[in-house]
C-alpha positions as CSV (number, residue, x, y, z in Angstrom):
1,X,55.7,19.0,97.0
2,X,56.9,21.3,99.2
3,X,60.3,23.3,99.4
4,X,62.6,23.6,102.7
5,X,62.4,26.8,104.9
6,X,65.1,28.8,104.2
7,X,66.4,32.8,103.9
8,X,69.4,34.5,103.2
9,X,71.2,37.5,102.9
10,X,70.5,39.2,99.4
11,X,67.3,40.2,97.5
12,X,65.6,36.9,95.4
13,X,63.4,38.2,93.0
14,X,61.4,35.1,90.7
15,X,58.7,34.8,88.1
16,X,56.5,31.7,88.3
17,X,57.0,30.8,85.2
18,X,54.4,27.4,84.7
19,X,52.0,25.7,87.4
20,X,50.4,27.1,90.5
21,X,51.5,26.6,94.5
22,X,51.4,28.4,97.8
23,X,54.2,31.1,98.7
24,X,54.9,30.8,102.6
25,X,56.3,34.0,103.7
26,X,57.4,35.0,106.9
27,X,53.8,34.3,108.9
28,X,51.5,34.3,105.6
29,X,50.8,32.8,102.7
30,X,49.9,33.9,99.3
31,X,48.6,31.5,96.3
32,X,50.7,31.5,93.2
33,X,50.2,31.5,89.3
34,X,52.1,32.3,86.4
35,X,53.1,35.7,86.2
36,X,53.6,36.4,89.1
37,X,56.5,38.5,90.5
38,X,57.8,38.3,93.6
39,X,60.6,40.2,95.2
40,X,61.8,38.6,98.7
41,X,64.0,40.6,101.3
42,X,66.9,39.9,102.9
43,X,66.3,37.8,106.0
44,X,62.7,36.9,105.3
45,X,61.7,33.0,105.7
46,X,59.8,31.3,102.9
47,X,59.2,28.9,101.2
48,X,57.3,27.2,98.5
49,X,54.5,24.4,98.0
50,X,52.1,22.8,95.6
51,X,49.3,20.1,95.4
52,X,51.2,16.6,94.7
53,X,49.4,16.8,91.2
54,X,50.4,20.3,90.3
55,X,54.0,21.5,89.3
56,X,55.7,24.8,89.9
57,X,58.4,26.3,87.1
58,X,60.2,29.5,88.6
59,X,62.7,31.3,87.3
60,X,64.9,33.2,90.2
61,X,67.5,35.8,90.6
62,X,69.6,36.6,93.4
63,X,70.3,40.4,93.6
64,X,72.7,42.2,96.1
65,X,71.1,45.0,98.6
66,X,72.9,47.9,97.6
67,X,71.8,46.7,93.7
68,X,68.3,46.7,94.7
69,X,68.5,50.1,96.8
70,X,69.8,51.6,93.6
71,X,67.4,49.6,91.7
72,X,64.7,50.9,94.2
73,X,65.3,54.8,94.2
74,X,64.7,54.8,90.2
């Protein structure tokens, strides 16, 4: 299972909810699990993937840059 590459031009921040994958950002990778927070930037690349037997839940918000700059400076 795997997600297309994609960005775009506002702050995503999700929870992995359920399940376990692979988080391709940018040039890297990072394993995920539930828990897990992750906050992307405007203009990075990612995307997701998992084993063919696993499953991924996440649970995503889209946040504007000025919100998170506010957000940020607290």
């Amino acid at each position: 299972h795997v997600s297309s590459r994609h960005t775009h031009d506002f702050h995503e921040v999700f929870l992995i909810v359920a399940g376990s994958g692979v988080h391709h950002l940018n040039r890297g990778k990072r394993a995920l699990a539930a828990g897990d927070l992750v906050v992307i930037r405007p203009a990075d690349v990612h995307h997701f993937s998992c084993a063919r037997h696993e499953e991924l839940a996440i649970l995503n918000t889209a946040v504007s840059a000025g919100w998170w700059r506010h957000f940020h400076s607290l």
